[in-house]
N, CA and C atoms as a LAMMPS dump frame, in Angstrom:
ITEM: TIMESTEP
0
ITEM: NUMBER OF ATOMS
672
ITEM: BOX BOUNDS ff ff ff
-5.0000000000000000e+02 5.0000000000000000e+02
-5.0000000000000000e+02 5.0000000000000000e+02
-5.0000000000000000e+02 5.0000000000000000e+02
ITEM: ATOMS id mol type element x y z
1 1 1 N -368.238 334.584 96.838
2 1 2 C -369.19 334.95 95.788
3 1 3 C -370.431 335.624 96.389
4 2 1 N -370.921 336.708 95.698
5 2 2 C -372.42 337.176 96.011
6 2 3 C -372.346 338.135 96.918
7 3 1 N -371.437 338.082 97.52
8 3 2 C -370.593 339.435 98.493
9 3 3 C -370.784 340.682 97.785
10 4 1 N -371.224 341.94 98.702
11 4 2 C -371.122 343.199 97.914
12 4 3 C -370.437 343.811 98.053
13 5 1 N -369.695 344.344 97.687
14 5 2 C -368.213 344.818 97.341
15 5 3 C -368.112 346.584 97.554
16 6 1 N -367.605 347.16 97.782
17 6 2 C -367.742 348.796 97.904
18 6 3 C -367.201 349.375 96.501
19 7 1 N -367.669 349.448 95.308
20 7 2 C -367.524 349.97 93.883
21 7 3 C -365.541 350.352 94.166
22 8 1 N -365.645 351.406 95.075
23 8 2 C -364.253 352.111 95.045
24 8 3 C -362.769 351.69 95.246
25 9 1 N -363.096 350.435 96.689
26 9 2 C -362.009 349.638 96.834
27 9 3 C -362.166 348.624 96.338
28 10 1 N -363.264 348.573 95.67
29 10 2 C -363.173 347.211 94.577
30 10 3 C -362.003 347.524 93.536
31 11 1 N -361.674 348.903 93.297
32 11 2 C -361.1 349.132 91.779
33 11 3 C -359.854 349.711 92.058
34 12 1 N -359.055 349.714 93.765
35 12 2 C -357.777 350.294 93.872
36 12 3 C -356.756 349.685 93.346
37 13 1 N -356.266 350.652 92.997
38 13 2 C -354.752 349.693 92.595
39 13 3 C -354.998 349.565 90.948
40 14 1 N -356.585 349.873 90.389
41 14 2 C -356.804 348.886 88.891
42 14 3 C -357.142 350.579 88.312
43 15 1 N -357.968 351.299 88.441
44 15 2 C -358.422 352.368 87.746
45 15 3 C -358.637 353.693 88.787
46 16 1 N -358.466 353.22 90.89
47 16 2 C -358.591 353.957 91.116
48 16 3 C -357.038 354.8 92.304
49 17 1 N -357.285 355.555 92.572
50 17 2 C -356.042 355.393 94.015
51 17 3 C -356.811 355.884 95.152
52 18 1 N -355.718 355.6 96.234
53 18 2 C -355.98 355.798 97.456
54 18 3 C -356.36 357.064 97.615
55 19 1 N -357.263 357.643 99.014
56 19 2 C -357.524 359.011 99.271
57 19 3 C -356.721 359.795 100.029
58 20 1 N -355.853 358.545 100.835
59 20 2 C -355.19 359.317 101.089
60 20 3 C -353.682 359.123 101.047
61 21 1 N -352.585 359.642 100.587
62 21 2 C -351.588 359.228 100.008
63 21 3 C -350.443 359.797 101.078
64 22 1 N -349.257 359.238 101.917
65 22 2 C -348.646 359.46 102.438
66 22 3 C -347.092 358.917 101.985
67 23 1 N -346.078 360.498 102.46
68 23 2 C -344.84 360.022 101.452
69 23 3 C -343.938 359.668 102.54
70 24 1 N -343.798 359.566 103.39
71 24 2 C -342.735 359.446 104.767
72 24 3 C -343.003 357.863 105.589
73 25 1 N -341.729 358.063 105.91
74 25 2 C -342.099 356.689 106.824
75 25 3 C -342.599 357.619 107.943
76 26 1 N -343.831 357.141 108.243
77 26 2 C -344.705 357.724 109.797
78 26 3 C -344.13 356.828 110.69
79 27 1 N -344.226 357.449 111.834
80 27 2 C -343.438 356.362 112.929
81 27 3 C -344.735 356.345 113.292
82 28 1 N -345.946 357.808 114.026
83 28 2 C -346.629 358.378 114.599
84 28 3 C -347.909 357.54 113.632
85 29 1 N -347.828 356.153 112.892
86 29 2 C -348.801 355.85 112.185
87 29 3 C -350.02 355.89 112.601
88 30 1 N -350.229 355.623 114.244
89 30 2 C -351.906 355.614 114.641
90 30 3 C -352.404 356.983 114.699
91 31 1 N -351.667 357.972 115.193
92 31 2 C -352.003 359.433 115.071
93 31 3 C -351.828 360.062 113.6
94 32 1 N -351.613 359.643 112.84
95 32 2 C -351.378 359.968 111.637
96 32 3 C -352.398 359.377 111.267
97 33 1 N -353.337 358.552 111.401
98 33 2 C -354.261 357.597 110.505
99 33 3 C -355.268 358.344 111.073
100 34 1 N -355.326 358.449 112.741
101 34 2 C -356.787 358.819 113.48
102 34 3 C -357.024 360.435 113.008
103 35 1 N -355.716 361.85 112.678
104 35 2 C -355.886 362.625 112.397
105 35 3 C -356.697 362.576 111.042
106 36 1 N -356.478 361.991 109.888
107 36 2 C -357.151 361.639 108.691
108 36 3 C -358.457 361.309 108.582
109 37 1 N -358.684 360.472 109.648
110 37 2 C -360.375 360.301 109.859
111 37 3 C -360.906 361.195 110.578
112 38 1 N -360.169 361.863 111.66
113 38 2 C -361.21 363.199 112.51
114 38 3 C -361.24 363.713 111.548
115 39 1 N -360.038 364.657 110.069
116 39 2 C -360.294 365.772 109.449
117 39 3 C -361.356 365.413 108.571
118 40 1 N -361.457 364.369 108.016
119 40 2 C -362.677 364.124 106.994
120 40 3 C -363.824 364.221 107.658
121 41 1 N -363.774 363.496 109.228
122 41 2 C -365.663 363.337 109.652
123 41 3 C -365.807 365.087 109.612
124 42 1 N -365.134 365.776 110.093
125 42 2 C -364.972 367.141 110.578
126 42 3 C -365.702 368.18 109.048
127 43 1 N -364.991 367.947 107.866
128 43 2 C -364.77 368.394 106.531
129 43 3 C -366.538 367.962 106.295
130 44 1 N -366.465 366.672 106.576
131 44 2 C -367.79 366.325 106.065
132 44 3 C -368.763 366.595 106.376
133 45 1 N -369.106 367.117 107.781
134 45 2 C -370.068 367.742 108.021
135 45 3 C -370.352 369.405 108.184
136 46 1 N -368.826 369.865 108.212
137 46 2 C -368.634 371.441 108.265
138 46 3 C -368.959 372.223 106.762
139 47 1 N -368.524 371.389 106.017
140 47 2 C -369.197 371.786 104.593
141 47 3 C -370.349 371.23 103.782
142 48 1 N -371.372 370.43 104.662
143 48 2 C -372.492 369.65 104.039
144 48 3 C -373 370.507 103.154
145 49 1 N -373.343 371.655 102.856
146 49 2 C -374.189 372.881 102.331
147 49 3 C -373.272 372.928 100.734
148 50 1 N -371.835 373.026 100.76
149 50 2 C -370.761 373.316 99.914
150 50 3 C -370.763 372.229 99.051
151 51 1 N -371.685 371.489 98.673
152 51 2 C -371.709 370.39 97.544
153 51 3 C -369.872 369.968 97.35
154 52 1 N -369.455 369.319 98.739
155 52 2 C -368.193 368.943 98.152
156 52 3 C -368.042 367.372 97.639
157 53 1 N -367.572 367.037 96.793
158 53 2 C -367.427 365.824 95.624
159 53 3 C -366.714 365.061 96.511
160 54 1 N -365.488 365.046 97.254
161 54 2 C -364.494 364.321 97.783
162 54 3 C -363.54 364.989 98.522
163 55 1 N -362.96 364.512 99.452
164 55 2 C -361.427 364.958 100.432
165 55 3 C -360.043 364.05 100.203
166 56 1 N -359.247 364.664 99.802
167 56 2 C -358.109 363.687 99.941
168 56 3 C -356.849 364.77 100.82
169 57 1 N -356.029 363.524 100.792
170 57 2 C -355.013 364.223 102.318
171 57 3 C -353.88 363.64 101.559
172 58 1 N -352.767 364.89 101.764
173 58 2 C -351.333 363.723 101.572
174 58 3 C -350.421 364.655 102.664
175 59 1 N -349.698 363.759 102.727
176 59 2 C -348.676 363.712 104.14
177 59 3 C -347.399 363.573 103.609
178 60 1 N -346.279 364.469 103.945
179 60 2 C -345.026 364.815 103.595
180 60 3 C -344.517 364.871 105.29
181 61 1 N -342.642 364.442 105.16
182 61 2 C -342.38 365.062 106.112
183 61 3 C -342.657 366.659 106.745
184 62 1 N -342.904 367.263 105.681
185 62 2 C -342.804 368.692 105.556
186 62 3 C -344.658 369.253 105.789
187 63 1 N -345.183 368.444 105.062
188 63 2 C -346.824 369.057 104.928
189 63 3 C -347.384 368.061 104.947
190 64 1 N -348.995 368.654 106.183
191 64 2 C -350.126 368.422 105.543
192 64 3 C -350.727 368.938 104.95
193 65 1 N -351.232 367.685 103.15
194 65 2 C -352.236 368.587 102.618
195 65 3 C -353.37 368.336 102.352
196 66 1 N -354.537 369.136 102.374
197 66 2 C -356.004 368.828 102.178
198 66 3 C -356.736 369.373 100.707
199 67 1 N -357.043 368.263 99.835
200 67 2 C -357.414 368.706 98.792
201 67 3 C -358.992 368.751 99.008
202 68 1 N -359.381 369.705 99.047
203 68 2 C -361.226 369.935 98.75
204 68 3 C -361.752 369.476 97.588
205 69 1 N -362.839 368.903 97.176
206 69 2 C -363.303 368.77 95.782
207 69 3 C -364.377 369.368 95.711
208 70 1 N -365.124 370.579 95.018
209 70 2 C -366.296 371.1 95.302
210 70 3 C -366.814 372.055 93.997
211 71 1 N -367.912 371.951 93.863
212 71 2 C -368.636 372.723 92.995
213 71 3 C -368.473 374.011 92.952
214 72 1 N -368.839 374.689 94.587
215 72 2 C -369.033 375.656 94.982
216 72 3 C -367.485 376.517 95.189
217 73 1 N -366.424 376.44 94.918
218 73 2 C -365.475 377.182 95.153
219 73 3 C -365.448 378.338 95.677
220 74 1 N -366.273 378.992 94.998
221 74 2 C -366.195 380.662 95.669
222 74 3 C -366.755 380.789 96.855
223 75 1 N -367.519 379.89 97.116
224 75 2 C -368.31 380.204 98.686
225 75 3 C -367.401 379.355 99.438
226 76 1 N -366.441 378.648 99.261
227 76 2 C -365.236 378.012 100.182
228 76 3 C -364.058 378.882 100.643
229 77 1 N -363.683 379.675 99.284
230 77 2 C -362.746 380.283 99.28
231 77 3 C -363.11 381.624 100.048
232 78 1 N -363.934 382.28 99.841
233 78 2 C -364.275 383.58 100.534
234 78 3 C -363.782 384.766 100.146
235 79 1 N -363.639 385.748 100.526
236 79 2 C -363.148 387.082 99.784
237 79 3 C -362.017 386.603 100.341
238 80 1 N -361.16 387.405 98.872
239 80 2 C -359.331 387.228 99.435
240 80 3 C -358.929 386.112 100.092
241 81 1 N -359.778 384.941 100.241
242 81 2 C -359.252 383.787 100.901
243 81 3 C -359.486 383.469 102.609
244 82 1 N -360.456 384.518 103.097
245 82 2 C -360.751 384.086 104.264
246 82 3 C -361.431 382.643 104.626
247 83 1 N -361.891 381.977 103.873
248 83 2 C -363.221 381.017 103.794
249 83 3 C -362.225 380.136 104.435
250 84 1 N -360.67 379.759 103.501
251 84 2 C -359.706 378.962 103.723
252 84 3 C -358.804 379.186 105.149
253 85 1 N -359.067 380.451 104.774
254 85 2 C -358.354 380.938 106.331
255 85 3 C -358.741 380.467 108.037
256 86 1 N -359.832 380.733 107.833
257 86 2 C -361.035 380.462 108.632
258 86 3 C -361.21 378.756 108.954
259 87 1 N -361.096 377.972 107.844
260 87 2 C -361.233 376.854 107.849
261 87 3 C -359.793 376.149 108.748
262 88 1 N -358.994 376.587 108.082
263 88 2 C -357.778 375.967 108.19
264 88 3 C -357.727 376.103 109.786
265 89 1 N -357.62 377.499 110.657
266 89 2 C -357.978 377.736 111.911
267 89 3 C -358.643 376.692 112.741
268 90 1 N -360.058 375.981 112.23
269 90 2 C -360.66 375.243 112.697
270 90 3 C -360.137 373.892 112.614
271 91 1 N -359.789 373.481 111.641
272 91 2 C -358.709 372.18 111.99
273 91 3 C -357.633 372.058 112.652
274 92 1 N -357.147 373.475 112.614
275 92 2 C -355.833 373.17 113.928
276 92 3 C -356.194 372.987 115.316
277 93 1 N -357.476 373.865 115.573
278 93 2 C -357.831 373.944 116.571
279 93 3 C -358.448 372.185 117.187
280 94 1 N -359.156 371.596 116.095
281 94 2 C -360.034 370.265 116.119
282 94 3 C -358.98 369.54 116.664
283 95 1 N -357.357 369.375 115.73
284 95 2 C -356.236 368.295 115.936
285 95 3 C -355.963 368.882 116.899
286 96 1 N -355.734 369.66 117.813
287 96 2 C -355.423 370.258 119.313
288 96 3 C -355.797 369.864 120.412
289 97 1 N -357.718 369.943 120.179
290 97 2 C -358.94 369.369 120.614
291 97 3 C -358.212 368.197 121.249
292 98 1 N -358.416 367.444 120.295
293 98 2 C -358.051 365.726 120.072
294 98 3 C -356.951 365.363 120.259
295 99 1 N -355.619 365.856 120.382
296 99 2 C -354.514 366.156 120.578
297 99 3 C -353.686 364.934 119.998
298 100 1 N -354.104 365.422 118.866
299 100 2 C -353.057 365.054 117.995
300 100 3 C -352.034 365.709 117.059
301 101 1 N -350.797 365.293 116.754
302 101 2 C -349.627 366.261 116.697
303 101 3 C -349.574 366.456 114.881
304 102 1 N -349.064 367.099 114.432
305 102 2 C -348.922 367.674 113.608
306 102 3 C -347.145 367.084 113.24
307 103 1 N -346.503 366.899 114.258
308 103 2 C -345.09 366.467 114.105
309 103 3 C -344.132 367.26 113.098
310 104 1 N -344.659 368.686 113.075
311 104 2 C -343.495 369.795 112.43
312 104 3 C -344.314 370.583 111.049
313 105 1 N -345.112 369.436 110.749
314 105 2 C -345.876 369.266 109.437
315 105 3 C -346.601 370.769 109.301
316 106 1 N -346.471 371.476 107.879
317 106 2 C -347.16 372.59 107.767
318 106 3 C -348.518 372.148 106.969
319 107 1 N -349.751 372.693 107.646
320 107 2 C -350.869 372.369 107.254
321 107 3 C -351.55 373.431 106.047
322 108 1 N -351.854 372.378 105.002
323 108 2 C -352.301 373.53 103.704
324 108 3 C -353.09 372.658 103.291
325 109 1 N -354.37 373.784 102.862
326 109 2 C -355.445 373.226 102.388
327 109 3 C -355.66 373.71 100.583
328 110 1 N -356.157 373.162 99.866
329 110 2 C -355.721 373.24 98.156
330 110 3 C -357.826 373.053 98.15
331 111 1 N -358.1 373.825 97.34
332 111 2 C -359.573 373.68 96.894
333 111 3 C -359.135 373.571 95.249
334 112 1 N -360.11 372.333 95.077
335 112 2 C -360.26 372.17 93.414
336 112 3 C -361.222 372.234 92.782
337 113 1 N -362.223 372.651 91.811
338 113 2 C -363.325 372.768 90.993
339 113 3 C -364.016 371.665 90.721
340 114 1 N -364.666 371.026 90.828
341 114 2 C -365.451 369.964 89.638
342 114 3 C -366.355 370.547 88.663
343 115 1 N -365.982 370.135 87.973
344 115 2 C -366.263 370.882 86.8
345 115 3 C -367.962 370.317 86.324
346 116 1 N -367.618 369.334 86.238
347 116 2 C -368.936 368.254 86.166
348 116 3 C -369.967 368.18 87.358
349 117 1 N -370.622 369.008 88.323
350 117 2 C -371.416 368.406 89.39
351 117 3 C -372.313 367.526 89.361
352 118 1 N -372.92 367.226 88.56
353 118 2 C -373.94 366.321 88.358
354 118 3 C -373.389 364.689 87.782
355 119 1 N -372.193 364.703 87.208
356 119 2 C -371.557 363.419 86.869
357 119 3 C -370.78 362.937 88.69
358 120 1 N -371.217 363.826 89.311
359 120 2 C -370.39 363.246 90.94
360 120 3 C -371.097 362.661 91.425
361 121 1 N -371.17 361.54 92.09
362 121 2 C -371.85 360.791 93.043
363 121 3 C -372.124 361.398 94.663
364 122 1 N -371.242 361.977 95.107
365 122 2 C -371.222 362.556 96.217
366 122 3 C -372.062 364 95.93
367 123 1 N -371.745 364.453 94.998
368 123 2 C -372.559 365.336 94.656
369 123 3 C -374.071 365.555 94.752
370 124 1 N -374.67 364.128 93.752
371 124 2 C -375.836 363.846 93.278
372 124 3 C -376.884 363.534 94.55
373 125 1 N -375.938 362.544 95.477
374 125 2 C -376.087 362.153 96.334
375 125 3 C -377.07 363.466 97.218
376 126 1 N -375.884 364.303 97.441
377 126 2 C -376.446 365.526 98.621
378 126 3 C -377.889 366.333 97.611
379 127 1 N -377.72 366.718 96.162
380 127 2 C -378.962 366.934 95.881
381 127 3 C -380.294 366.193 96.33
382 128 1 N -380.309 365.162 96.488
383 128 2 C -381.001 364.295 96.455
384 128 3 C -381.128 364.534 98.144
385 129 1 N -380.326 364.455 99.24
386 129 2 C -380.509 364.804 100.414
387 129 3 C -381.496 366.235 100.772
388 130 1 N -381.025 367.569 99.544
389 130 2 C -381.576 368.837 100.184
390 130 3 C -383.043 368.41 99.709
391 131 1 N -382.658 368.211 98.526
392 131 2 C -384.422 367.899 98.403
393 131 3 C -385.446 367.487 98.85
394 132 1 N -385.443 366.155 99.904
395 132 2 C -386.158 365.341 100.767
396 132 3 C -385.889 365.941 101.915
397 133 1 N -384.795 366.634 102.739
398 133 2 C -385.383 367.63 103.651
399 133 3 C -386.048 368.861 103.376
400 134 1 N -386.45 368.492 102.125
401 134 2 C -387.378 370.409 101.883
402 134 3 C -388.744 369.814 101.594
403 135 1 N -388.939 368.33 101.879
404 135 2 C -390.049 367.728 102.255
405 135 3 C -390.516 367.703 100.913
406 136 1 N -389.999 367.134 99.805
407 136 2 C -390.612 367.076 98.334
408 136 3 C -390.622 365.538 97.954
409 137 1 N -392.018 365.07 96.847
410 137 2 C -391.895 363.511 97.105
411 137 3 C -390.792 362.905 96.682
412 138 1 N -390.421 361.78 97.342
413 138 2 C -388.786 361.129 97.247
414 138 3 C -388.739 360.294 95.872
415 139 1 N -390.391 359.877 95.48
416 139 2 C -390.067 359.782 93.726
417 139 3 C -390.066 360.916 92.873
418 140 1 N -390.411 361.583 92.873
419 140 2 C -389.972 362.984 92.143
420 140 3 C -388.531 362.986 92.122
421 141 1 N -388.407 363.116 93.448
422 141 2 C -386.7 363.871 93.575
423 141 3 C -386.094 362.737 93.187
424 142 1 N -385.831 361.348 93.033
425 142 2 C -385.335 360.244 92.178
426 142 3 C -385.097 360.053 90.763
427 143 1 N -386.416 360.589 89.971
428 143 2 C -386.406 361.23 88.842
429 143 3 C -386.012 362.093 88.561
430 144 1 N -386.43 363.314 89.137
431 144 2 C -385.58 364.242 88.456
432 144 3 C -383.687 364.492 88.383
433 145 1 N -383.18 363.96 89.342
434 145 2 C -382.179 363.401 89.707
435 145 3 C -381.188 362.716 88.738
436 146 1 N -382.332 361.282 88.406
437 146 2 C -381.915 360.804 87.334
438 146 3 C -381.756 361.575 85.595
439 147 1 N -382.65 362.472 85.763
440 147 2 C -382.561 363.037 84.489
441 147 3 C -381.722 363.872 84.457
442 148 1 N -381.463 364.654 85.144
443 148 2 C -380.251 365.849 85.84
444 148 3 C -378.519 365.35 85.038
445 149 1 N -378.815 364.091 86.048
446 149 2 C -377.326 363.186 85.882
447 149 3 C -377.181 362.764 84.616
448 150 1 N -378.265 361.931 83.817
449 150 2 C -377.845 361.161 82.661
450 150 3 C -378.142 362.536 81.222
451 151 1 N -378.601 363.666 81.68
452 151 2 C -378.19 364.805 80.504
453 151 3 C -376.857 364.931 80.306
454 152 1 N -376.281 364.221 81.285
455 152 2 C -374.26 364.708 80.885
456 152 3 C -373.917 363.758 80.255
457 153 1 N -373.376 364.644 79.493
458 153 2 C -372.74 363.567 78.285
459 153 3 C -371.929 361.887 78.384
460 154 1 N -370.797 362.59 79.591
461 154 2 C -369.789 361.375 79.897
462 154 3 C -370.732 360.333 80.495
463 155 1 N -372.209 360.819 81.322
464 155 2 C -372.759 359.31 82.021
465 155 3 C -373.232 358.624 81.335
466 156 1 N -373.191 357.544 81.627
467 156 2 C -373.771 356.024 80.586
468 156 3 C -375.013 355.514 81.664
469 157 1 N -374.611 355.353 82.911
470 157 2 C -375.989 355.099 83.723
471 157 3 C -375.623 355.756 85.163
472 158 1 N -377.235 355.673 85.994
473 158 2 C -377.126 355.616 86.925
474 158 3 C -378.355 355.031 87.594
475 159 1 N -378.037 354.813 88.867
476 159 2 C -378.618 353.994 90.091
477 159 3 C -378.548 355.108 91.351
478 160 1 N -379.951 354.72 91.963
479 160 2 C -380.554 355.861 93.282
480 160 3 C -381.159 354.609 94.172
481 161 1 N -380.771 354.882 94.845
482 161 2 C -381.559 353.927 96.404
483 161 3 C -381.707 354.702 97.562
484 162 1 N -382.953 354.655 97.855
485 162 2 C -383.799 355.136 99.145
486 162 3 C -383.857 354.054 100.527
487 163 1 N -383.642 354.198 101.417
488 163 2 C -383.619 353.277 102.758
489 163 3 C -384.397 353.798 103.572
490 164 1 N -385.516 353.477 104.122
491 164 2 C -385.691 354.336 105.428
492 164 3 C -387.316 354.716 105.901
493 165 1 N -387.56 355.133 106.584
494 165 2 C -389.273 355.702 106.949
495 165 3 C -389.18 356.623 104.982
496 166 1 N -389.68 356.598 104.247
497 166 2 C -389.949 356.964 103.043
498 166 3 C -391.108 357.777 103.199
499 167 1 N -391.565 359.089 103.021
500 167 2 C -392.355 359.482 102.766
501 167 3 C -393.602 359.629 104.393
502 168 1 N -392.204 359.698 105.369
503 168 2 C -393.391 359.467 107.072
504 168 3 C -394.084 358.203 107.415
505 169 1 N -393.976 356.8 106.081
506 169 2 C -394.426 355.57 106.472
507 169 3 C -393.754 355.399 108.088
508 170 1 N -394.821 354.491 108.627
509 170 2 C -394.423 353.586 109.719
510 170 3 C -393.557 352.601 109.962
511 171 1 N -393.575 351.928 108.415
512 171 2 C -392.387 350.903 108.553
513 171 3 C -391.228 351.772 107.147
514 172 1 N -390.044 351.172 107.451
515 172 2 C -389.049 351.838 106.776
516 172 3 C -389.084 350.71 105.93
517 173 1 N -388.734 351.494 104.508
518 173 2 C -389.017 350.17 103.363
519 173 3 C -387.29 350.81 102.329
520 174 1 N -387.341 349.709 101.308
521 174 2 C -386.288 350.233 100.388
522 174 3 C -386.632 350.595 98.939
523 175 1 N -386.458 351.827 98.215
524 175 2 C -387.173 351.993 96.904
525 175 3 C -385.449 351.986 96.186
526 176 1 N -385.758 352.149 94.918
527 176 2 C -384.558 352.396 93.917
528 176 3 C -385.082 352.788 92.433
529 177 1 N -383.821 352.978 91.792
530 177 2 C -385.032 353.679 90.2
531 177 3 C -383.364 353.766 89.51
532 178 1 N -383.189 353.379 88.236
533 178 2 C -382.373 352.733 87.115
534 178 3 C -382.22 353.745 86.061
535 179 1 N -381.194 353.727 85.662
536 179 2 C -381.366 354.089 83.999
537 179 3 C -379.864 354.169 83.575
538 180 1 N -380.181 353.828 82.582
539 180 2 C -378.719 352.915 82.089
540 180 3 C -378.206 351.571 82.425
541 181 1 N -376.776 351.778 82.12
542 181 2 C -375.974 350.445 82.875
543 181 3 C -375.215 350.864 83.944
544 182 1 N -374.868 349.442 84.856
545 182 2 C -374.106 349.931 85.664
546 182 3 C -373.025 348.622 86.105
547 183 1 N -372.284 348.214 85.078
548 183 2 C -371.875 346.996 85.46
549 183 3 C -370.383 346.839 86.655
550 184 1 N -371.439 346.963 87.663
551 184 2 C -370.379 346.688 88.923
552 184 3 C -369.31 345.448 88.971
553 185 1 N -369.135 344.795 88.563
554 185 2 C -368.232 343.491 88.346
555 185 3 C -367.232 343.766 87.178
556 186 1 N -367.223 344.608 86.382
557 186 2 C -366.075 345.308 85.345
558 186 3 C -365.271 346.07 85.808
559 187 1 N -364.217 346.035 86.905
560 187 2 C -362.933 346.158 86.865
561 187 3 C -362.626 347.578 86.164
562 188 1 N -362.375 347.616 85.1
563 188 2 C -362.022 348.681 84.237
564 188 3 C -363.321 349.733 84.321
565 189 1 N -364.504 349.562 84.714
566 189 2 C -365.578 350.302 84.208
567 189 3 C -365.51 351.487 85.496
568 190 1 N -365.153 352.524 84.989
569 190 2 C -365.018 354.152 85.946
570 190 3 C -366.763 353.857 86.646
571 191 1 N -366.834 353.55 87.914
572 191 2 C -368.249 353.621 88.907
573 191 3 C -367.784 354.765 90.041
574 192 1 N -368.646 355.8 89.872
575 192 2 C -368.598 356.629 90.988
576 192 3 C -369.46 356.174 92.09
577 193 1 N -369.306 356.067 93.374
578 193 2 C -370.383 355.37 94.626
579 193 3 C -370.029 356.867 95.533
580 194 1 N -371.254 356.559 96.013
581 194 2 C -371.31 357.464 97.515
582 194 3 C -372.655 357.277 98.123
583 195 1 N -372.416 357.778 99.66
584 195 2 C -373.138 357.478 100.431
585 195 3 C -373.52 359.045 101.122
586 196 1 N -375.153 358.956 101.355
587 196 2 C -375.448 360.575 102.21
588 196 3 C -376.606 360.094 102.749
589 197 1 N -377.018 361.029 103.637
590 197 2 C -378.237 360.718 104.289
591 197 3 C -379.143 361.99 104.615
592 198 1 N -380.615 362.268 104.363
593 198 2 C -380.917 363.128 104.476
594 198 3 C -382.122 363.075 105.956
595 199 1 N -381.967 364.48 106.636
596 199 2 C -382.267 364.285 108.006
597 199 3 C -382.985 364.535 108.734
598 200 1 N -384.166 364.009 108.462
599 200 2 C -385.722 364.202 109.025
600 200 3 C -386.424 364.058 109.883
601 201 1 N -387.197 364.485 110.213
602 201 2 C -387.558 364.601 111.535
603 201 3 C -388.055 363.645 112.246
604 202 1 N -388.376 362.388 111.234
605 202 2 C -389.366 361.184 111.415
606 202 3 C -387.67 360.135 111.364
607 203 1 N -386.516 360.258 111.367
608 203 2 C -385.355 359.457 111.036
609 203 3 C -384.854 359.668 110.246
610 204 1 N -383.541 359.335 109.87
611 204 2 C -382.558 359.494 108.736
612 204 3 C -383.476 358.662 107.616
613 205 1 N -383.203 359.389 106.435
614 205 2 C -383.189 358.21 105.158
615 205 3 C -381.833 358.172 104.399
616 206 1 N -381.416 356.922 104.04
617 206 2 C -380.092 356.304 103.784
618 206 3 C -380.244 356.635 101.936
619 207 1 N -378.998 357.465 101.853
620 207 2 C -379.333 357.557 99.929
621 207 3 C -377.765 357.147 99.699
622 208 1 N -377.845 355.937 98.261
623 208 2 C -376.869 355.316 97.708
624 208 3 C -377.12 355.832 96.215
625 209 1 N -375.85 355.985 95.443
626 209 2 C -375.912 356.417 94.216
627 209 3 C -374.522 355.676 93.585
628 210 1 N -374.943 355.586 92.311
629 210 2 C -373.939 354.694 91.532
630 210 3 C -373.768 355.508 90.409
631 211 1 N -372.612 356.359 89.783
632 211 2 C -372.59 356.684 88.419
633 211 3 C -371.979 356.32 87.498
634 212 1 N -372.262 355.566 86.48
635 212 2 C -371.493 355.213 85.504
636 212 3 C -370.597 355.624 84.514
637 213 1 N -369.353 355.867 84.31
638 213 2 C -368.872 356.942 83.012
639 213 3 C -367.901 356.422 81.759
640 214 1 N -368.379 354.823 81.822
641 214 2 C -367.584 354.676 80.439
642 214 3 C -366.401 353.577 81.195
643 215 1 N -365.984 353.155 80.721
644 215 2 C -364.497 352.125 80.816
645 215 3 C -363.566 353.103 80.927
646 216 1 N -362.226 352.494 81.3
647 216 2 C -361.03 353.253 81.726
648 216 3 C -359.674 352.326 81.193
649 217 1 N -359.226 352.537 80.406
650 217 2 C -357.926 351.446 79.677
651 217 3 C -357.143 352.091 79.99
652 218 1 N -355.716 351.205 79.955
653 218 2 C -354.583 351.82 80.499
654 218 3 C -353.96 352.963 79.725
655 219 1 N -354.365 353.114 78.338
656 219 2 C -353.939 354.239 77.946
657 219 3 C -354.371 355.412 77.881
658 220 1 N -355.807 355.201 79.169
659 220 2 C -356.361 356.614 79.284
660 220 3 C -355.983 356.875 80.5
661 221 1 N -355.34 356.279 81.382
662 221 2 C -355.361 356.271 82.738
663 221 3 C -354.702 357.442 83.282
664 222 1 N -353.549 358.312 82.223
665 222 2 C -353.401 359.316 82.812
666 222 3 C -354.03 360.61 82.343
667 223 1 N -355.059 360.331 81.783
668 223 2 C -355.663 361.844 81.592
669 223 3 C -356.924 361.865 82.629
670 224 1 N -356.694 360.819 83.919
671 224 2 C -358.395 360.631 84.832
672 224 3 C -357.569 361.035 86.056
């Protein structure tokens, strides 16, 4: 009891799935697991700028694939598809690096739209990052944030938390700022979480975001 729980794997298996989904028996399971975490740390910081929402990976005897989630599409994709081209290059090269095998597997990368940016947590999150490195006050950018997010229709609430030297203080303190609900202990209740950090010259500050979008019943479960 009283344990805090990570919103996302709190809800697998109930409203959410795995990120990364594999269809083969892997023999190569530790290189198959460690490739999945280099491509994301890799993804995650090569596109910090590209407001991307999420990464997921699935694994076939035949393919790897990398689904992008991002606002920005056209600046991923590039003219005629170089952006992808370009990208894809750099991950072969990274799993090479690191030397890890590919085991026959053809590597393809899939970019998808979010349609919604401001209902994303990962999203909201990195706004909230450019802003406080462009040195603007971190309650402002909390507010406005919040108002940004809860103009969309589907959100019901959200939650912002600040960690860190705040504002060039000496001691690092924790702020936060509310609106709506956000009932983390409801199972069924769709909670978007993510984690970003924005990167200043005085130390990181740690930003947590919670978005709320309504319950999820089993007879909506396949239109999410």
């Amino acid at each position: 009891m009283s344990h805090t729980v990570h919103p996302y794997s709190h809800r697998l298996g109930i409203i959410r799935d795995w990120k990364s989904r594999w269809f083969s028996s892997h023999k190569g399971y530790r290189s198959a697991l460690k490739g999945d975490l280099v491509i994301r740390e890799f993804l995650t910081e090569a596109l910090r700028s590209n407001y991307v929402g999420g990464v997921e990976i699935e694994r076939n005897q035949k393919a790897l694939r990398i689904i992008i989630k991002t606002s920005r599409p056209g600046l991923l994709i590039g003219k005629a598809g170089d952006g992808v081209t370009k990208l894809r290059a750099k991950i072969m090269r990274l799993l090479h690096d690191r030397s890890i095998a590919l085991n026959g597997q053809e590597l393809k990368i899939d970019i998808e739209e979010v349609r919604n940016p401001e209902s994303n947590a990962a999203i909201a999150g990195m706004m909230v990052a450019e802003s406080l490195e462009k040195r603007l006050p971190f309650r402002r950018v909390m507010k406005q944030t919040i108002e940004k997010v809860m103009a969309n229709k589907e959100v019901k609430g959200i939650r912002i938390r600040l960690a860190g030297r705040l504002g060039g203080a000496e001691i690092a303190r924790t702020e936060e700022l509310k609106k709506g609900q956000i009932p983390l202990q409801t199972l069924r209740a769709d909670i978007d979480f993510a984690r970003e950090k924005a990167h200043m010259t005085y130390g990181d500050i740690g930003i947590k975001v919670w978005i709320y979008k309504g319950e999820i019943f089993k007879k909506d479960q396949k239109n999410t």
